[in-house]
N, CA, C and O atoms as CSV, one atom per row, in Angstrom:
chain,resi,resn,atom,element,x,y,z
A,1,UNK,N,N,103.896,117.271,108.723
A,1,UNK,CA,C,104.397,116.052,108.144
A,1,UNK,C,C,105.102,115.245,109.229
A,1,UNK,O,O,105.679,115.812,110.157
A,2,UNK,N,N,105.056,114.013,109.119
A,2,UNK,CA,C,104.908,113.105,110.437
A,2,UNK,C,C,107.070,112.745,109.791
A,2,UNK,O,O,107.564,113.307,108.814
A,3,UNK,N,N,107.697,111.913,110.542
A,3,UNK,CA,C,108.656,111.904,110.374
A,3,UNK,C,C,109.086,110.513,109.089
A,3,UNK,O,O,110.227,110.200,108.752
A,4,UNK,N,N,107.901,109.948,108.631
A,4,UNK,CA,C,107.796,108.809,107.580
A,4,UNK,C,C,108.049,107.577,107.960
A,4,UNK,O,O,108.157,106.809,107.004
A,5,UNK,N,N,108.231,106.930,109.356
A,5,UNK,CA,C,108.317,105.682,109.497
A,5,UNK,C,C,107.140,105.243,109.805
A,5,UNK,O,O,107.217,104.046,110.083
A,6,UNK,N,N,105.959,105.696,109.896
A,6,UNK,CA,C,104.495,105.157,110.101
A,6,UNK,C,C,104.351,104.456,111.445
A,6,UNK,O,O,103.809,103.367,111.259
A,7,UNK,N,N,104.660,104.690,112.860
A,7,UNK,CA,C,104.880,104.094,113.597
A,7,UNK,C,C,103.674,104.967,114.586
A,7,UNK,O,O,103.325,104.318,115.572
A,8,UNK,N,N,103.194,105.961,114.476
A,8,UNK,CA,C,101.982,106.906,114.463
A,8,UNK,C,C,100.477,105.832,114.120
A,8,UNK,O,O,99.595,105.470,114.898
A,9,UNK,N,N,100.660,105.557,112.676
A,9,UNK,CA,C,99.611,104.996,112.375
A,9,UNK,C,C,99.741,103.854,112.396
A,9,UNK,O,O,99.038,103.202,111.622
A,10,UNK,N,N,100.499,103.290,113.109
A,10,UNK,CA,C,100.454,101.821,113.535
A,10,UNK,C,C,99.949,101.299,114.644
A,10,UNK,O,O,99.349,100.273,114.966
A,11,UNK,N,N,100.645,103.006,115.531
A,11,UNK,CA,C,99.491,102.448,116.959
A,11,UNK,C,C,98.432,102.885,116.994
A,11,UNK,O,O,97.656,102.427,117.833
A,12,UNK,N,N,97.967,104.009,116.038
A,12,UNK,CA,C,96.258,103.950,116.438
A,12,UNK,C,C,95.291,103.283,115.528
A,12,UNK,O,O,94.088,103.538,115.472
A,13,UNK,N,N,96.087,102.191,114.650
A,13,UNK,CA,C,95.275,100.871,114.312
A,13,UNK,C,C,95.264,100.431,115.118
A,13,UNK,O,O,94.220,100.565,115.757
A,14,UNK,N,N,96.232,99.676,115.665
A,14,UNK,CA,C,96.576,98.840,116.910
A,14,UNK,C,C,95.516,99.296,118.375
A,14,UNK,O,O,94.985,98.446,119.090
A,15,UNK,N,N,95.404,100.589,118.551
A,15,UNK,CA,C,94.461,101.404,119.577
A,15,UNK,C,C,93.155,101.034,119.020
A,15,UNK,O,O,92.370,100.397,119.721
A,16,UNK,N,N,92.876,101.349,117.919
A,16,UNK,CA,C,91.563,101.212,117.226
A,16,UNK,C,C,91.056,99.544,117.259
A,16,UNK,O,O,89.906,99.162,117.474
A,17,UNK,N,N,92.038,98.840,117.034
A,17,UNK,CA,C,91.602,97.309,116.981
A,17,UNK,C,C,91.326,97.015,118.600
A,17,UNK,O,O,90.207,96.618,118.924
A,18,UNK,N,N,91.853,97.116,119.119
A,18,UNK,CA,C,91.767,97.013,120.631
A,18,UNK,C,C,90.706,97.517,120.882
A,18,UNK,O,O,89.943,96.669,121.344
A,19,UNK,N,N,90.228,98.568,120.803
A,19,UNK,CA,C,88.758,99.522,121.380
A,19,UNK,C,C,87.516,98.371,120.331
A,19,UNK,O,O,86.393,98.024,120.695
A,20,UNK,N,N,88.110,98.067,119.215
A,20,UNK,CA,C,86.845,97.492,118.532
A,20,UNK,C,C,86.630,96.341,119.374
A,20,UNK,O,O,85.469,96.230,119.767
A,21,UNK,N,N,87.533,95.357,119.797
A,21,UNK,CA,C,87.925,93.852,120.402
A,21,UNK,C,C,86.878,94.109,121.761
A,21,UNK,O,O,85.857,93.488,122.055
A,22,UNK,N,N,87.556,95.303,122.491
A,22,UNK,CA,C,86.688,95.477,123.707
A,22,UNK,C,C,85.116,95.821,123.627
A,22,UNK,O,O,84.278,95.391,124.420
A,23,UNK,N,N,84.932,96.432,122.839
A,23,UNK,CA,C,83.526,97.013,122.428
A,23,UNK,C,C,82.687,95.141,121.904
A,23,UNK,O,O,81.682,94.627,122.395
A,24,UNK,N,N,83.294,94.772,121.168
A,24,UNK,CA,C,82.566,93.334,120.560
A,24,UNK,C,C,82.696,92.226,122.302
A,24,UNK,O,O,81.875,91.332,122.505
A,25,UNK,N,N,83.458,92.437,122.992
A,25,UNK,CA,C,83.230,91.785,124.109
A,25,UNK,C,C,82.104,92.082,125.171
A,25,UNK,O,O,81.305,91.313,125.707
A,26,UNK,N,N,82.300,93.496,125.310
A,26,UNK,CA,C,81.040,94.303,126.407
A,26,UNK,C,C,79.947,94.036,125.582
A,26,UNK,O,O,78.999,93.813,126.335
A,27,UNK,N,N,79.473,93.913,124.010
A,27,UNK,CA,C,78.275,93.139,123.787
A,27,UNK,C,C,77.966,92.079,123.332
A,27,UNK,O,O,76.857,91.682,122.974
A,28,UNK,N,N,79.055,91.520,123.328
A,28,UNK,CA,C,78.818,90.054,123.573
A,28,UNK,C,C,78.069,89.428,124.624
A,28,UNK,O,O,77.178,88.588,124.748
A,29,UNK,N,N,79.024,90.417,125.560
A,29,UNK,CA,C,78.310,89.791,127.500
A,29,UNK,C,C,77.223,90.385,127.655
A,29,UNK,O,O,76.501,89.775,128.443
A,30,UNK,N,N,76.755,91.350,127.236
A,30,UNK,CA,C,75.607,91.944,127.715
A,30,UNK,C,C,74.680,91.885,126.850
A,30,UNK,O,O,73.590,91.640,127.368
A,31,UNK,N,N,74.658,92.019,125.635
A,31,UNK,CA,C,73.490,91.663,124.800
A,31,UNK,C,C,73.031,90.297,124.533
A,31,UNK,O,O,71.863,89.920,124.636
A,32,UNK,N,N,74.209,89.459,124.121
A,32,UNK,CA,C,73.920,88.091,123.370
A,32,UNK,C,C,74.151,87.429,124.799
A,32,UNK,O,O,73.511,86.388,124.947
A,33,UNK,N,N,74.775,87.738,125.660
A,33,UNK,CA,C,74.959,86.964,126.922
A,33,UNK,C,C,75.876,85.477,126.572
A,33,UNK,O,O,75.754,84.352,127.058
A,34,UNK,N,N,76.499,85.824,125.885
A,34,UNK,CA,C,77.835,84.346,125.496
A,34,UNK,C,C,78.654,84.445,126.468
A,34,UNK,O,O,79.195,85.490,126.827
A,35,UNK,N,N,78.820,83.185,127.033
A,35,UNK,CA,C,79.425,82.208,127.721
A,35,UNK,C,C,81.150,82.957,127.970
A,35,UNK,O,O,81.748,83.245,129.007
A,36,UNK,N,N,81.550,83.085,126.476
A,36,UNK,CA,C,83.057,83.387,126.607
A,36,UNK,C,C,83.128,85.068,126.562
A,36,UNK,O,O,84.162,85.648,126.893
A,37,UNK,N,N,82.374,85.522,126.283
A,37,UNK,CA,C,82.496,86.949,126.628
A,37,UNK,C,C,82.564,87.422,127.676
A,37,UNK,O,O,83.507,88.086,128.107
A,38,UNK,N,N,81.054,86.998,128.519
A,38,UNK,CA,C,81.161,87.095,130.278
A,38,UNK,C,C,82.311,86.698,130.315
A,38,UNK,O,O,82.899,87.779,130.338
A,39,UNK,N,N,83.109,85.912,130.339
A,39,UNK,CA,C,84.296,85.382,130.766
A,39,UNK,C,C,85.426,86.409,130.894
A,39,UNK,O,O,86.032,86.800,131.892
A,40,UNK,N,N,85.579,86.860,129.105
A,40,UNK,CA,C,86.790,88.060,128.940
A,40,UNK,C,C,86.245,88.833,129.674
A,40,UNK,O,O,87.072,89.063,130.556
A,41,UNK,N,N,85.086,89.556,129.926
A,41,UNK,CA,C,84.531,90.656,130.246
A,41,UNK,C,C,85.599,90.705,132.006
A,41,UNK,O,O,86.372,91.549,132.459
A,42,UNK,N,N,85.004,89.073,132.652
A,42,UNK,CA,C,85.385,89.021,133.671
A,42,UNK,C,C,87.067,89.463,133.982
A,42,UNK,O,O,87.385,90.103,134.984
A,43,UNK,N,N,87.871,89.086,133.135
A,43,UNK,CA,C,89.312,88.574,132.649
A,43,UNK,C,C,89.897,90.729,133.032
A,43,UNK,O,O,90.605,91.345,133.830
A,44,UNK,N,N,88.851,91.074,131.642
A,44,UNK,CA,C,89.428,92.121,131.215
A,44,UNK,C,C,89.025,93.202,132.407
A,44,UNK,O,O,89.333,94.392,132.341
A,45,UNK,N,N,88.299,92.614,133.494
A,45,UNK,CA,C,88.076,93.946,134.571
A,45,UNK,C,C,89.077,93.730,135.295
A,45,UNK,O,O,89.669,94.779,135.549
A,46,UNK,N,N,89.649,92.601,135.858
A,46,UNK,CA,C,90.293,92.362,136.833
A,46,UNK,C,C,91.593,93.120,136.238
A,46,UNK,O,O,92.121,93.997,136.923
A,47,UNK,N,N,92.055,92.821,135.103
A,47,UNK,CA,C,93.447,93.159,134.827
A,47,UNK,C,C,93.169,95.031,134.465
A,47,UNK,O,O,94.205,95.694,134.407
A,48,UNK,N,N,91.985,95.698,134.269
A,48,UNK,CA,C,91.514,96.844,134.456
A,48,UNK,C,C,91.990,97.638,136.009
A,48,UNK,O,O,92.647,98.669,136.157
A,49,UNK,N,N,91.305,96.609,137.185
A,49,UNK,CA,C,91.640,97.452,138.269
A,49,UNK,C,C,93.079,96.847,138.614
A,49,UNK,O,O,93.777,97.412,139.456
A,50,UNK,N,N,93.504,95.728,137.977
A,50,UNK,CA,C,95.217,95.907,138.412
A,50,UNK,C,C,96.208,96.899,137.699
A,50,UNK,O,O,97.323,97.081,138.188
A,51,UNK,N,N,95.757,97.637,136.381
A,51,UNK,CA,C,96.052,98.761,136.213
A,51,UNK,C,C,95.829,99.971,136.373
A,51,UNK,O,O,96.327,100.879,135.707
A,52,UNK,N,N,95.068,100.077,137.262
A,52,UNK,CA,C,94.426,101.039,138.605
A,52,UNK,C,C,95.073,100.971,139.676
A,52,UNK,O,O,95.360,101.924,140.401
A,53,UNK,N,N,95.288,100.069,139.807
A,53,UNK,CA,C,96.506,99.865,141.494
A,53,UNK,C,C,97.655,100.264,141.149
A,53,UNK,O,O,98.214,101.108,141.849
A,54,UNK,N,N,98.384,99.672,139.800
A,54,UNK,CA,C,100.132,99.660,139.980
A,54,UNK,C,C,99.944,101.524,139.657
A,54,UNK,O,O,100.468,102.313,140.444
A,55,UNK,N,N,99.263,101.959,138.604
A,55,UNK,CA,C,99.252,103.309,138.596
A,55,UNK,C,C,99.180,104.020,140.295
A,55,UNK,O,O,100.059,104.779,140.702
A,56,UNK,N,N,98.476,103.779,140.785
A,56,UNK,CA,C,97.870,104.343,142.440
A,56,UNK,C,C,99.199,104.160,143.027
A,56,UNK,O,O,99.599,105.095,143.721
A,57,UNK,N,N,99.942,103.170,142.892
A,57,UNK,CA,C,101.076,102.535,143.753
A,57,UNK,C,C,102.479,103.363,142.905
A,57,UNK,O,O,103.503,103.680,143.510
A,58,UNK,N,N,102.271,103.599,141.499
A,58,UNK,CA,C,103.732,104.221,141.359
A,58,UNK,C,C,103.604,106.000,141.910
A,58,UNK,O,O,104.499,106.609,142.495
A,59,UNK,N,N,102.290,106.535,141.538
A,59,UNK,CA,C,101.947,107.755,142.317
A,59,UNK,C,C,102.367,108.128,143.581
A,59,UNK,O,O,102.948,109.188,143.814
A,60,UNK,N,N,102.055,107.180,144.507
A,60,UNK,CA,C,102.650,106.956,145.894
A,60,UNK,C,C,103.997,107.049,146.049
A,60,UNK,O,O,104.562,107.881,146.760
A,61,UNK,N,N,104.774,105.793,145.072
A,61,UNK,CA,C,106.098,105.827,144.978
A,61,UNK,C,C,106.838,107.049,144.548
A,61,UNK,O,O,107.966,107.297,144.975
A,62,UNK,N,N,106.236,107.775,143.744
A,62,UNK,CA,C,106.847,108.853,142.916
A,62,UNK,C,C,106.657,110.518,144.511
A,62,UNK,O,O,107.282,111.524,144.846
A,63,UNK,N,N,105.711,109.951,144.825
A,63,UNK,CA,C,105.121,111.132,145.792
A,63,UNK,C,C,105.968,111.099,147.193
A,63,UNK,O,O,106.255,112.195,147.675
A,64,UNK,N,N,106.347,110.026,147.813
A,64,UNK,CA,C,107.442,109.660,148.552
A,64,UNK,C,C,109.033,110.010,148.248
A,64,UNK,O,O,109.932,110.677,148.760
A,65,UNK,N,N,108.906,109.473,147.532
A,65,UNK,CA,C,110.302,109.651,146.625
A,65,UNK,C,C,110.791,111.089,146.262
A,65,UNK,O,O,111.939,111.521,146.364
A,66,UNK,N,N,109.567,111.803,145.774
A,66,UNK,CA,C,110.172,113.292,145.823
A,66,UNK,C,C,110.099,113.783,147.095
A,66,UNK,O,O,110.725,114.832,147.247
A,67,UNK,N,N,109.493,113.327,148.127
A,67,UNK,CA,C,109.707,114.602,149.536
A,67,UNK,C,C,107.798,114.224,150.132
A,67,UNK,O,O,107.086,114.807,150.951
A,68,UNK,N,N,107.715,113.816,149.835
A,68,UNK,CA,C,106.019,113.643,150.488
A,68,UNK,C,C,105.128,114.847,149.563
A,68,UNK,O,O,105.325,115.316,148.442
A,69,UNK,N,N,104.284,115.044,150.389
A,69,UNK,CA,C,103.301,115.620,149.702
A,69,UNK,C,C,103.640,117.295,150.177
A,69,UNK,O,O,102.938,118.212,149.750
């Protein structure tokens, strides 16, 4: 039994709406080939590998910070 404030199933609607949003964009751009999809598609990679970097970059930070490797 979860603790009753529903804050569990709020984010994996919230997770779930998001995965649907992204999924209707990747075929947007690639099947129907719309204009504004390519676009997000474009939007949503870039801010993809900038959450690939700051992750890569706090790793580093965290790996320094304790004593090196």
């Amino acid at each position: 039994m979860g603790s009753g404030n529903g804050d569990g199933a709020l984010a994996g609607f919230i997770a779930g709406a998001l995965v649907l949003i992204a999924v209707g964009i990747v075929v947007g751009a690639v099947v129907f080939r719309w204009r504004r999809a390519i676009e997000a598609l474009r939007v949503l990679r870039r801010i993809g590998w900038a959450y690939v970097i700051a992750i890569v970059l706090l790793a580093i930070i965290y790996i320094i910070r304790d004593g090196g490797f």
